[in-house]
Structures are given as structure tokens and as C-alpha cells.
Backbone as a printed PyTorch tensor [residue, N CA C, xyz], in Angstrom:
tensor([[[-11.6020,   2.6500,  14.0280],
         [-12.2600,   3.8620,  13.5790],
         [-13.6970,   3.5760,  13.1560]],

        [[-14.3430,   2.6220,  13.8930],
         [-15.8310,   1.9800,  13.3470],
         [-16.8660,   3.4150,  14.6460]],

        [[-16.1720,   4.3240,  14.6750],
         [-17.2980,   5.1100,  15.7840],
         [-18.0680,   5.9990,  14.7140]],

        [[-18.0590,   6.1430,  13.1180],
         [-18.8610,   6.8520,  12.6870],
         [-18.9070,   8.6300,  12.8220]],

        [[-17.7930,   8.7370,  12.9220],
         [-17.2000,  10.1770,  13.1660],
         [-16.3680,  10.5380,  11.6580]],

        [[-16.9140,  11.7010,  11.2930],
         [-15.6840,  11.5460,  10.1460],
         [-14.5010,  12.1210,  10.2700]],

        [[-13.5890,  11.6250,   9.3880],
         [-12.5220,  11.6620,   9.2230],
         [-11.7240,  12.5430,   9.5420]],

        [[-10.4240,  13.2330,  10.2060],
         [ -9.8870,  14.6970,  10.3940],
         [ -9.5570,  14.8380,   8.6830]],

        [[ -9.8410,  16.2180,   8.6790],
         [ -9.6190,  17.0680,   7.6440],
         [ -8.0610,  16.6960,   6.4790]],

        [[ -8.6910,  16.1770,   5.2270],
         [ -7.5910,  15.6680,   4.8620],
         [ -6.8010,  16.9180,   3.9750]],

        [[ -7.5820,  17.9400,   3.9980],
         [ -6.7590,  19.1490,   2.8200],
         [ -6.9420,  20.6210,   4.0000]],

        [[ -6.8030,  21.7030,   3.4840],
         [ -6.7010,  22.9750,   4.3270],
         [ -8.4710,  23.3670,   4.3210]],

        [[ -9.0600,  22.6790,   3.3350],
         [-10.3800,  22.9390,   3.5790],
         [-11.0150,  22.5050,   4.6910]],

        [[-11.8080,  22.4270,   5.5820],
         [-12.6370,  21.5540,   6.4040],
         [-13.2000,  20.5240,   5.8210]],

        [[-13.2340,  19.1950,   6.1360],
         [-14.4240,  18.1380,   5.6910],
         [-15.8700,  18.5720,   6.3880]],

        [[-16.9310,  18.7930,   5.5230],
         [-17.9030,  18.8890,   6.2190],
         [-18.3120,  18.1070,   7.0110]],

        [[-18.7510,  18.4050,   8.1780],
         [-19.5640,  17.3310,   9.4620],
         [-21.0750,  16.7540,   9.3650]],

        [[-20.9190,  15.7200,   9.9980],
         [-22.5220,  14.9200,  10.0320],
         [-23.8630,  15.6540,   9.9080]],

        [[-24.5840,  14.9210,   9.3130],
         [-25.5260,  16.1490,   9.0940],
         [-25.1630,  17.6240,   8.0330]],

        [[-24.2140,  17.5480,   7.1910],
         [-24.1750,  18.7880,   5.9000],
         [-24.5790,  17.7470,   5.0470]],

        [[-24.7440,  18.8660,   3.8630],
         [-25.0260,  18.2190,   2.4540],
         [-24.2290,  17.5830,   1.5560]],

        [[-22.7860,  17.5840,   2.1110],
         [-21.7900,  16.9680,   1.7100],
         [-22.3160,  15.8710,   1.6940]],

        [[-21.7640,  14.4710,   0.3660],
         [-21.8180,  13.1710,   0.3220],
         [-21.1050,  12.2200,   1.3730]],

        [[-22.0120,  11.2760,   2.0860],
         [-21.3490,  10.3520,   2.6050],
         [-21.3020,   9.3670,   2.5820]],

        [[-19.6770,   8.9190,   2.2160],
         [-19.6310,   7.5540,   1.9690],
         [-18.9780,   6.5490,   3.1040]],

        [[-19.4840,   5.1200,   3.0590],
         [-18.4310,   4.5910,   3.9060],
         [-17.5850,   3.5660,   3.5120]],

        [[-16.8260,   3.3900,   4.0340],
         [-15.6080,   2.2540,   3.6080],
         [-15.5760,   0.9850,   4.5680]],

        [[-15.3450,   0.7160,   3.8330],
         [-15.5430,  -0.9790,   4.6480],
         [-14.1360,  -1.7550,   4.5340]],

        [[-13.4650,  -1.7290,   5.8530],
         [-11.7430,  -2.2490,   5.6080],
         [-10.8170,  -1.0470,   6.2270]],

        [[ -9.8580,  -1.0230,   7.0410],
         [ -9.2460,  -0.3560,   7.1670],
         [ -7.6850,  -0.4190,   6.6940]],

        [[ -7.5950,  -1.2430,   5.6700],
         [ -6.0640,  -1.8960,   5.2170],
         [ -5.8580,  -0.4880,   4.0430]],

        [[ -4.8250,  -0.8740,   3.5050],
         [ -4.1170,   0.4200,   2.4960],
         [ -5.2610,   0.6040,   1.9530]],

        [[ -5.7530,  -0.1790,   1.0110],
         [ -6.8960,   0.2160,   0.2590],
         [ -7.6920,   1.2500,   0.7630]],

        [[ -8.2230,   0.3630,   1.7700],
         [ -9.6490,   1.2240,   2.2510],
         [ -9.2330,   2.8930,   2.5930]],

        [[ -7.6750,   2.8350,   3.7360],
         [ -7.2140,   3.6630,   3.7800],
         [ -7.2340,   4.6300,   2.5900]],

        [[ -6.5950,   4.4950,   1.8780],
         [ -6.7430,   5.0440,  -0.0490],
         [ -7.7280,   5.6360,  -0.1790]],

        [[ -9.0000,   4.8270,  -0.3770],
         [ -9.6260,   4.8160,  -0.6310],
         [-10.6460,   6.2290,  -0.0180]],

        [[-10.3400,   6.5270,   1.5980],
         [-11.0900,   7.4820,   2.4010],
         [ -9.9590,   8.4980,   1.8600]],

        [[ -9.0800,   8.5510,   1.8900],
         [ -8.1160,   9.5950,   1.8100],
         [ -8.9820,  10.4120,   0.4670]],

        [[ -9.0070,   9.7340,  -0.5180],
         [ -9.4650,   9.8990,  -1.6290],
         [-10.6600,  10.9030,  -2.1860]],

        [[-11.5340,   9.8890,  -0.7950],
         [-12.9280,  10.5610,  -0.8840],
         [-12.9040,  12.2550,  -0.4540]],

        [[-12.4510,  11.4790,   0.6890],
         [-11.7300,  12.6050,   1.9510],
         [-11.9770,  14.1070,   0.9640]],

        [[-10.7690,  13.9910,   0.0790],
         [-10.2100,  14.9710,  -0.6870],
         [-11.2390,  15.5460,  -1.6890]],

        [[-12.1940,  14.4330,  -1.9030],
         [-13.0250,  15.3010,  -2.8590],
         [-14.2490,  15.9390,  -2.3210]],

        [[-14.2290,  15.8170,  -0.8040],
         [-15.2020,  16.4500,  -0.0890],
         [-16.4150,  15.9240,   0.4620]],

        [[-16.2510,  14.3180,   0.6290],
         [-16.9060,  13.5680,   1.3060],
         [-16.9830,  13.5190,   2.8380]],

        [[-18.3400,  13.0300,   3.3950],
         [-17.6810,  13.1440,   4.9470],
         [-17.7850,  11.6010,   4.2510]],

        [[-16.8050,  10.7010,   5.3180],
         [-16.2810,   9.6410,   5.6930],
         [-15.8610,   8.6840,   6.8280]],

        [[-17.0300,   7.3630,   6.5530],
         [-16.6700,   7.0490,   7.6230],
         [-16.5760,   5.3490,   7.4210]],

        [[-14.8080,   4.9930,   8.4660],
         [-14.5160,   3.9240,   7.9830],
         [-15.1220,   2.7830,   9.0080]],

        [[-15.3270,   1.8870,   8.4070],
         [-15.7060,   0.4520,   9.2840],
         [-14.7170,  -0.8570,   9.2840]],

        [[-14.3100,  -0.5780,  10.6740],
         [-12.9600,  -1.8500,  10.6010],
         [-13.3960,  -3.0390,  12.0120]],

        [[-13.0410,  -4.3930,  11.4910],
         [-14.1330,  -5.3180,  11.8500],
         [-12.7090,  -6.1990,  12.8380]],

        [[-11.6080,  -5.7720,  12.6750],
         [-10.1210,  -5.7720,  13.2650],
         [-10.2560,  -4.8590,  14.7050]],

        [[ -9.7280,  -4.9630,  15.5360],
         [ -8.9850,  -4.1170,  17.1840],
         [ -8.4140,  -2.6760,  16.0930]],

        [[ -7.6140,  -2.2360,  15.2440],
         [ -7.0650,  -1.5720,  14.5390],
         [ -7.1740,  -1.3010,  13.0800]],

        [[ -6.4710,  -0.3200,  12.5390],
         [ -6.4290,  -0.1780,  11.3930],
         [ -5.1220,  -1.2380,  10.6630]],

        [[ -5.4560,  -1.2580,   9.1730],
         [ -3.9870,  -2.0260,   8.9180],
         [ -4.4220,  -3.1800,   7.7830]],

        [[ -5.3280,  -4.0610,   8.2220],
         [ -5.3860,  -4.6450,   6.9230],
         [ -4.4340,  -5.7480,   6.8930]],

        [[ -4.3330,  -6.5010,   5.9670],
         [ -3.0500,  -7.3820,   5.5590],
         [ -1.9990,  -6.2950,   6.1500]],

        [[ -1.7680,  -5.1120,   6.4990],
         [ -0.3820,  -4.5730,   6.4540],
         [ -0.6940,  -4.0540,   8.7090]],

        [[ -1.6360,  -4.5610,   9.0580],
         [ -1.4420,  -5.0280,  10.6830],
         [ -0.1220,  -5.4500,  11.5290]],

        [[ -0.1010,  -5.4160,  12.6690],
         [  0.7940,  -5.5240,  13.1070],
         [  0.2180,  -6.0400,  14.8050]],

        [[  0.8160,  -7.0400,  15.0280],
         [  0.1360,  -8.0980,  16.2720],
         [  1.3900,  -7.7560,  17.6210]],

        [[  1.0840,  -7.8130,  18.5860],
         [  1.8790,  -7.4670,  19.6000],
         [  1.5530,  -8.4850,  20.7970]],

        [[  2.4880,  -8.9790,  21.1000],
         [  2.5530, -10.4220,  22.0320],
         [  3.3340, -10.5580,  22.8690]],

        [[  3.6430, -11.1020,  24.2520],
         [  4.7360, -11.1900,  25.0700],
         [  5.4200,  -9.8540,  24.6240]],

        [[  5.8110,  -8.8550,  24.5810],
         [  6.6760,  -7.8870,  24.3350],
         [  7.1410,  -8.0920,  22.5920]],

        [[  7.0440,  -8.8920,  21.6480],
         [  7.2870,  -8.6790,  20.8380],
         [  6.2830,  -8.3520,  19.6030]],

        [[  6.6270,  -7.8010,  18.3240],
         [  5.7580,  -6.7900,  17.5670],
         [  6.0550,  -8.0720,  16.1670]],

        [[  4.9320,  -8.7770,  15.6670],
         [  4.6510,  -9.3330,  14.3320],
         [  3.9180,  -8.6360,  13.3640]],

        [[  5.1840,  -8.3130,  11.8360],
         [  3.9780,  -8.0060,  10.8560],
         [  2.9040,  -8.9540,  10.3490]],

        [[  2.0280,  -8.1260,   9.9970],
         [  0.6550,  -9.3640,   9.2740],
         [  0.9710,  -9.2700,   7.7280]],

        [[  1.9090,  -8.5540,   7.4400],
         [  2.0900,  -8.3640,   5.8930],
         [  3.3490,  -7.8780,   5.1990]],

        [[  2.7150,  -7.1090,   4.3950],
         [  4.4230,  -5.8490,   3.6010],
         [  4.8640,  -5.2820,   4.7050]],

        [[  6.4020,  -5.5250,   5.5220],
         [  7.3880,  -4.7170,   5.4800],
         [  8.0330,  -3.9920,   5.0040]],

        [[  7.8780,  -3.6400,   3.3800],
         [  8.6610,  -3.1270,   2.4000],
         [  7.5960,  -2.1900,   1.8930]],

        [[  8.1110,  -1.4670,   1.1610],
         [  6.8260,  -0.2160,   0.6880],
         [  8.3420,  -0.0370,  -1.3420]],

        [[  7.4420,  -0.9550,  -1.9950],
         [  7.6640,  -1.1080,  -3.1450],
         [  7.2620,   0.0670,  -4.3990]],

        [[  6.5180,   0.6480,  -4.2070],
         [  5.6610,   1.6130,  -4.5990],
         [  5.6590,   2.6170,  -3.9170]],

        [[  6.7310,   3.8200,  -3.3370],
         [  6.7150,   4.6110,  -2.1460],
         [  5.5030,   6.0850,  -3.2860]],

        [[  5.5270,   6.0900,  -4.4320],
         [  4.9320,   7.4010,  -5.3520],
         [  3.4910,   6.7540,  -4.9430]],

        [[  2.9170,   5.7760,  -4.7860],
         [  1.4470,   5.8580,  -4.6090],
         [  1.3780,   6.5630,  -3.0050]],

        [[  1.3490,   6.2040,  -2.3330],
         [  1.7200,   7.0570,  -0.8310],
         [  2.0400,   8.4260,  -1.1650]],

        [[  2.3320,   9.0190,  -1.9520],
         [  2.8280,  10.5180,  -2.1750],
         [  1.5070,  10.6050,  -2.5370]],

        [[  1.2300,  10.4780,  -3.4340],
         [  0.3340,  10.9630,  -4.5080],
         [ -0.7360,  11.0710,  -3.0530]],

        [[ -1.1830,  10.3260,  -2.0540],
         [ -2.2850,  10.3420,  -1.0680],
         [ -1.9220,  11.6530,  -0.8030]],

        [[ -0.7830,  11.6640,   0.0400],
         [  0.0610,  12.9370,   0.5520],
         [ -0.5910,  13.9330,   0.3230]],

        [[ -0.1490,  14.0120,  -1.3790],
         [ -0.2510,  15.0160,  -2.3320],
         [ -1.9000,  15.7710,  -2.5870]],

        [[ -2.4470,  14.6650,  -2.3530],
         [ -4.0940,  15.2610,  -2.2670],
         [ -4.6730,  15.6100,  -0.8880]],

        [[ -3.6510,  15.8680,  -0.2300],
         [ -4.7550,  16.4040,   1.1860],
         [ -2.9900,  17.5620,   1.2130]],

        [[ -2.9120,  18.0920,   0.0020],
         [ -1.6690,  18.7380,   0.7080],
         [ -0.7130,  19.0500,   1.1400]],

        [[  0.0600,  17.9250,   1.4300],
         [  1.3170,  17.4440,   2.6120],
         [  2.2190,  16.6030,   1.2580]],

        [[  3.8070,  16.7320,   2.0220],
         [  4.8410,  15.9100,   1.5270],
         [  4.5200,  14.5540,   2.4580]],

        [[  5.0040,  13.4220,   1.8460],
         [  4.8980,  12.2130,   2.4860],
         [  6.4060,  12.3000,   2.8760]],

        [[  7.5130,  13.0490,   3.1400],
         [  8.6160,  13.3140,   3.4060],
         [  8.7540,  14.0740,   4.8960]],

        [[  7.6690,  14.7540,   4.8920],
         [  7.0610,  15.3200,   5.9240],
         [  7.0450,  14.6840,   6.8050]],

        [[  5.8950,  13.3790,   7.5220],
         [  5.8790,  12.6580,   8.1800],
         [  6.3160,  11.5570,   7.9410]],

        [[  6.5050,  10.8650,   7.0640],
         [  7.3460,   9.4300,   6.7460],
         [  8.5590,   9.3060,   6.4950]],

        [[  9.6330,   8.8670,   7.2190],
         [ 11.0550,   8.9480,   6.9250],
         [ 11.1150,   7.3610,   6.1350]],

        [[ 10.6960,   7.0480,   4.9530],
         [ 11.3700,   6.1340,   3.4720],
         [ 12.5960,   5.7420,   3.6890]],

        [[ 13.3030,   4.9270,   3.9450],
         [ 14.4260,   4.1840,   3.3640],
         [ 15.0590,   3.0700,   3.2400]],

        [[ 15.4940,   3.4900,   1.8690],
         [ 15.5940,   2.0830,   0.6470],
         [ 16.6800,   0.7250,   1.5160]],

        [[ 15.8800,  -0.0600,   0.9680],
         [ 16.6480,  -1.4280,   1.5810],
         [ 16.9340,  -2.1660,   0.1310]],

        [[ 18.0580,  -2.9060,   0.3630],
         [ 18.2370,  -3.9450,  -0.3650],
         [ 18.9310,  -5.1830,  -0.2760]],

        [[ 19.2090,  -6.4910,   0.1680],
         [ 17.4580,  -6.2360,  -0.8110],
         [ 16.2280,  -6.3320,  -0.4730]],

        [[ 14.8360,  -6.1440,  -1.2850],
         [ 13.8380,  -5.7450,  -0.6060],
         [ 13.3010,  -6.8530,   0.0180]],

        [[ 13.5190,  -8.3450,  -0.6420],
         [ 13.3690,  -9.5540,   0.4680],
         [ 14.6730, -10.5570,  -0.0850]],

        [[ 14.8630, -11.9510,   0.7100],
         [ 15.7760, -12.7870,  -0.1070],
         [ 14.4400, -14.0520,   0.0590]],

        [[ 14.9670, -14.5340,  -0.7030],
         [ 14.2180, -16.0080,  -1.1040],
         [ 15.2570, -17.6730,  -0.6850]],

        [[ 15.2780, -17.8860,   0.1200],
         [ 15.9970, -19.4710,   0.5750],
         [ 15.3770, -20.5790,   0.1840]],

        [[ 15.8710, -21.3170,  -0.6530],
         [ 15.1200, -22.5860,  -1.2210],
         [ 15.6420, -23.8260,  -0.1170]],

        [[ 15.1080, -24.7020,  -0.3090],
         [ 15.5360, -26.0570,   0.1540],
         [ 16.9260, -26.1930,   0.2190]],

        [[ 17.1120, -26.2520,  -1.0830],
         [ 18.9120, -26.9770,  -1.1780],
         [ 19.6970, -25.6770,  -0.7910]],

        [[ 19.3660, -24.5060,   0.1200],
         [ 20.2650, -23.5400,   0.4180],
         [ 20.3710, -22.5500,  -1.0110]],

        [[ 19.8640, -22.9520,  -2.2490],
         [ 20.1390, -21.2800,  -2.7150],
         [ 19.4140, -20.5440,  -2.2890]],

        [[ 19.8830, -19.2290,  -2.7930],
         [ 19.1140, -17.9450,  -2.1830],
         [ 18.9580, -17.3880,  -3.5190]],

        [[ 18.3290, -16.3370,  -3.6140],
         [ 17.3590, -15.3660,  -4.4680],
         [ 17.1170, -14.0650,  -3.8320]],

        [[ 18.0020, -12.8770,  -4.3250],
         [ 17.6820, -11.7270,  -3.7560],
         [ 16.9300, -11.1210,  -4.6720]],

        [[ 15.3760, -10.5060,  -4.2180],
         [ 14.4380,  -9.7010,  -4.9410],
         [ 15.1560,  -8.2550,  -4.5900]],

        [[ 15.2250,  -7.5660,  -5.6480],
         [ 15.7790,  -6.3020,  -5.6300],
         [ 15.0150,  -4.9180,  -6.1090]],

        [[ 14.9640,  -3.7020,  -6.0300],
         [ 14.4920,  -2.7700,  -7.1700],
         [ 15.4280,  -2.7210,  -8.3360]],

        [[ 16.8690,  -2.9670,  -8.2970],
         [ 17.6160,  -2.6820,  -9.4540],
         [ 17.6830,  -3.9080, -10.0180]],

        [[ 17.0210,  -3.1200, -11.8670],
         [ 16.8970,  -3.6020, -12.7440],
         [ 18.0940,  -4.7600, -12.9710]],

        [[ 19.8220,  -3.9140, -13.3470],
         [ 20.5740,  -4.7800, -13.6590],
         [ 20.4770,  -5.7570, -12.7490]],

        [[ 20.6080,  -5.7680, -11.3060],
         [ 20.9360,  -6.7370, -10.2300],
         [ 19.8540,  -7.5600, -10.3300]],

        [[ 18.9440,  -7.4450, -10.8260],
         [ 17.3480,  -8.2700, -10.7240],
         [ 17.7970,  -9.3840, -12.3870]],

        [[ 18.4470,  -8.9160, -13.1000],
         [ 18.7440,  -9.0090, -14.8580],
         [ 19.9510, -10.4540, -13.9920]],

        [[ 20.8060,  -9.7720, -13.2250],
         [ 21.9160, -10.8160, -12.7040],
         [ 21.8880, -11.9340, -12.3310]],

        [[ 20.4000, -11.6270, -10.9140],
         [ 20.0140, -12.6890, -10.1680],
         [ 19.1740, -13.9830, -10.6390]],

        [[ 18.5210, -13.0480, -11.6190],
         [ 18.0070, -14.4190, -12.9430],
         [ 18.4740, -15.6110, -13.4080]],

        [[ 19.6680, -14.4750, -13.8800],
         [ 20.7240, -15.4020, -15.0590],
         [ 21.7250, -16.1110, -14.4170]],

        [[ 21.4440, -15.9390, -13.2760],
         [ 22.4380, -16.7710, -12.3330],
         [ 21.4080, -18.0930, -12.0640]],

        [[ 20.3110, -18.0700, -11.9940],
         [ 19.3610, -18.9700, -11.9630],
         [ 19.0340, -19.5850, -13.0530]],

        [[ 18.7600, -19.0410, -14.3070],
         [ 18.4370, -19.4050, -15.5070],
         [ 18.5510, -18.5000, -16.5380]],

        [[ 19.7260, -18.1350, -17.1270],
         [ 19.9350, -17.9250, -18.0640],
         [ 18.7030, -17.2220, -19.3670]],

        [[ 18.6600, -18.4210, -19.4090],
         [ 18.0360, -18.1680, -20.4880],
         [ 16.2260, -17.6190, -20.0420]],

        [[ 15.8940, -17.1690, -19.1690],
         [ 14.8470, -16.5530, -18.4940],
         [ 14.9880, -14.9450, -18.5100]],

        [[ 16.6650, -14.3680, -18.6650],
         [ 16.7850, -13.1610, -18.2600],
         [ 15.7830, -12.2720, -19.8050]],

        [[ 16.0690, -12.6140, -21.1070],
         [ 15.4590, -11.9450, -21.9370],
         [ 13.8900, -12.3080, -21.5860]],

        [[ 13.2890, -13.1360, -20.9090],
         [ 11.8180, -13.2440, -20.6850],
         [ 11.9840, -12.0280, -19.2710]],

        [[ 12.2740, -11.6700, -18.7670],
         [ 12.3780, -10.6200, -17.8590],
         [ 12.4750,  -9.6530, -18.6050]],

        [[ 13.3950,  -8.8220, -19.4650],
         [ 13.3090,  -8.1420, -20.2100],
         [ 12.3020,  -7.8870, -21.0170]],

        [[ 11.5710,  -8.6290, -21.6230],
         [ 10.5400,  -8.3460, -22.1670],
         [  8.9130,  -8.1210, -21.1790]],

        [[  9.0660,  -8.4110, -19.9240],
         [  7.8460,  -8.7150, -18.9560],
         [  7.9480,  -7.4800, -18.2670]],

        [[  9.1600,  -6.8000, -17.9350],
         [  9.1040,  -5.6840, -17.2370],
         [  8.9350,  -4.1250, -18.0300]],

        [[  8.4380,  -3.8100, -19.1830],
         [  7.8600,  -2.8450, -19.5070],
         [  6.2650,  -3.1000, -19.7390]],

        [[  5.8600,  -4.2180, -19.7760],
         [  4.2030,  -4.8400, -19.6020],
         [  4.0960,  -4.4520, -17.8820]],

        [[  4.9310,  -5.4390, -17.0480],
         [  4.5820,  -4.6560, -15.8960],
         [  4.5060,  -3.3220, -15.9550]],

        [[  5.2480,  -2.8900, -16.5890],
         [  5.4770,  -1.0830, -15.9130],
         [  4.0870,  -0.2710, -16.4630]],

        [[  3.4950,  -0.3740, -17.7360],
         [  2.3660,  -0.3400, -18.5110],
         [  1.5780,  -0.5210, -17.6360]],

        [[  0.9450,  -1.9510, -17.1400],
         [  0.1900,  -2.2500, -16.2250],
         [ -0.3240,  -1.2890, -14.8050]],

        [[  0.8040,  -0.7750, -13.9800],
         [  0.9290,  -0.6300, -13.3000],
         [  0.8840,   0.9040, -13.0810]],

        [[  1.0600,   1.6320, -14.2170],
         [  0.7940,   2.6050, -14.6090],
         [ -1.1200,   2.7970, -15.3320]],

        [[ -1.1540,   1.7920, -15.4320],
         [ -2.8240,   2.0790, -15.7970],
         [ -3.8040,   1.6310, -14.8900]],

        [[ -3.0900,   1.1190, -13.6320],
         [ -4.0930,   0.5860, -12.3780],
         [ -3.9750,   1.3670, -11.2410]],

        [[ -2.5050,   2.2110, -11.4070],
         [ -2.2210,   2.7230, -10.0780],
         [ -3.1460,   3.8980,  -9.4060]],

        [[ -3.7960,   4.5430, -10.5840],
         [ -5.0030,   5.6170,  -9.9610],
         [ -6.2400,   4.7230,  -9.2000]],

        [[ -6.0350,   3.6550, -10.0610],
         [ -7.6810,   3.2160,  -9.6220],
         [ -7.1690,   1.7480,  -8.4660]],

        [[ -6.4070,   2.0940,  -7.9580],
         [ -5.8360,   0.9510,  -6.8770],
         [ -6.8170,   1.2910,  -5.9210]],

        [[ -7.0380,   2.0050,  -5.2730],
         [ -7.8930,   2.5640,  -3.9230],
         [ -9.2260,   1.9290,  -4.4960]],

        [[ -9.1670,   1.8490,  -5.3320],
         [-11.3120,   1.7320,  -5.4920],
         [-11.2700,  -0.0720,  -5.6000]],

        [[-10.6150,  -0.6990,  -5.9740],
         [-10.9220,  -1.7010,  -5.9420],
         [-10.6880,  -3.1960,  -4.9310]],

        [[-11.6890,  -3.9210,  -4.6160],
         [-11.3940,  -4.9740,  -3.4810],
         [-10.2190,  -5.4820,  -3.6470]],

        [[ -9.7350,  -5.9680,  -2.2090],
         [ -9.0220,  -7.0460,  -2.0880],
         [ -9.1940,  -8.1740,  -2.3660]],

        [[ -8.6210,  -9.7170,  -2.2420],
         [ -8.5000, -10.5410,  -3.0250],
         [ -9.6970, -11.1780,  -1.8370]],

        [[ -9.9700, -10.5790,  -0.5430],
         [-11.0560, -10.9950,  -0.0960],
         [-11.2210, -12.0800,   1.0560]],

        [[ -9.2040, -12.4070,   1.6430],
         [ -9.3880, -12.9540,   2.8620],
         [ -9.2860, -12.1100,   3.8530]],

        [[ -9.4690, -12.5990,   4.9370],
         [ -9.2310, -11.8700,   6.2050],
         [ -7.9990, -12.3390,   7.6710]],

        [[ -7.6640, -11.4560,   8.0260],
         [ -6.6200, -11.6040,   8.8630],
         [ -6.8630, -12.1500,  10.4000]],

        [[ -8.4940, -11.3110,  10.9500],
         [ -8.7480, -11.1270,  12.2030],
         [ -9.8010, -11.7550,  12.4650]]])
């Protein structure tokens, strides 16, 4: 999407076109962020235009296609499905609408050397289990770490779109 065209219309309003007095910004990255990030603008009535330095959009979350088979470059899992709404939600639309969501578990497993495994989960108790099956005495340090996460994550999640990535590249 590096042709400098802006964006299709992310709400029932029109985005103004090249050349109005509308603000234009551009984005640099086409991964979730940046994505986010135009959606964002998008909505507040920016024209927009993204610059992706990749064959595609995608970001760490790309997807490579070879001999007939399809490699992710990243998240398979969508951990956070309410930030994706909330995009939705500002140009309008259910993310239910076009995205059919569903829950896996678990969301990855972990295989060590000596054959244990480690299932990462969303549920709390089963996450409380898989600990204490590991270390015991770690499960109350989980307990106490996962309402700091939740805090956290709740005070970054608006401002996720605006800020860089950690700044490698894929392509």
C-alpha cells in the first residue's frame, strides 16, 4: 500500500481525498501497529497514507508462501481479540462481522529438552495449575503479577497504535 492513495473510508463518513484540507499523515510499517495506527487516524479524519518497505502488509504478523506451503512470520493467536474490536468499533463495524474468532487452547505449548511440556493458556485456574505443577511455590508470585499485568495493559492498550516497535525487521 506504498502507492500514496488514501485509505478506503474507514467510518460512513468519506475520508477526504488528496489535495482537501483534511490532515495528512503517513505511517511508516504496515504490521498491526501501523495498521492501528491508520485505522485510528483514518477515523479522526485524516487522509492516510501507509508506507510498507515489505511485498505486503503484515509486519511481524506476515505470512511467506513457498513451494505450495503458507509460513507465519509471527502471532498465530490473537490474545487480545477487544483491541481489534475497539478498531472495528471506530470505523463502525462489528469485528464479528468480518472476522470469525475462535478460542483455542491451548494458546501455545512449550517442550523443554527433557520432554516436559508447558501449556500457555487464557484460563486463569489452568495457568494457576500449570505453574504449580512446575513450581509450586511460583503460583502465589503469579497471583500477585497478574492484576499488575491487567493494570498495565489496561493503561497502554489505547495508546498501543501510536507507539514503535521494538524496531527489527522481517523483510
Amino acid at each position: 500500500m506504498d502507492d500514496g492513495r488514501a485509505m478506503a473510508p474507514l467510518s460512513s463518513e468519506p475520508i477526504a481525498g488528496p489535495g482537501s484540507d483534511a490532515p495528512h499523515a503517513v505511517v511508516i510499517g504496515s504490521g498491526f501497529g501501523g495498521l492501528a495506527a491508520a485505522v485510528r487516524l483514518g477515523a479522526r479524519g485524516y487522509r492516510v497514507t501507509i508506507v510498507e518497505k515489505c511485498d505486503g502488509p503484515g509486519g511481524r504478523a506476515a505470512v511467506f508462501r513457498q513451494d505450495g506451503f503458507v509460513f507465519d512470520a509471527g502471532p498465530t493467536i490473537v490474545t487480545a481479540p477487544f483491541l481489534f474490536e475497539e478498531l472495528w468499533a471506530l470505523c463502525g463495524k462489528k469485528l464479528s462481522d468480518d472476522v470469525d474468532l475462535r478460542p483455542i487452547s491451548p494458546f501455545y505449548r512449550i517442550r523443554f529438552d527433557d520432554g516436559t511440556i508447558f501449556d500457555y493458556t487464557g484460563d486463569r485456574e489452568a495457568m494457576r495449575a500449570e505453574i504449580g505443577r512446575f513450581s509450586p511455590e511460583d503460583v502465589a508470585g503469579y497471583d500477585r503479577f497478574m492484576p499488575i499485568a491487567s493494570r498495565f495493559l489496561k493503561s497502554v492498550s489505547s495508546s498501543l497504535a501510536m507507539c514503535p516497535s521494538a524496531g527489527f525487521a522481517i523483510c
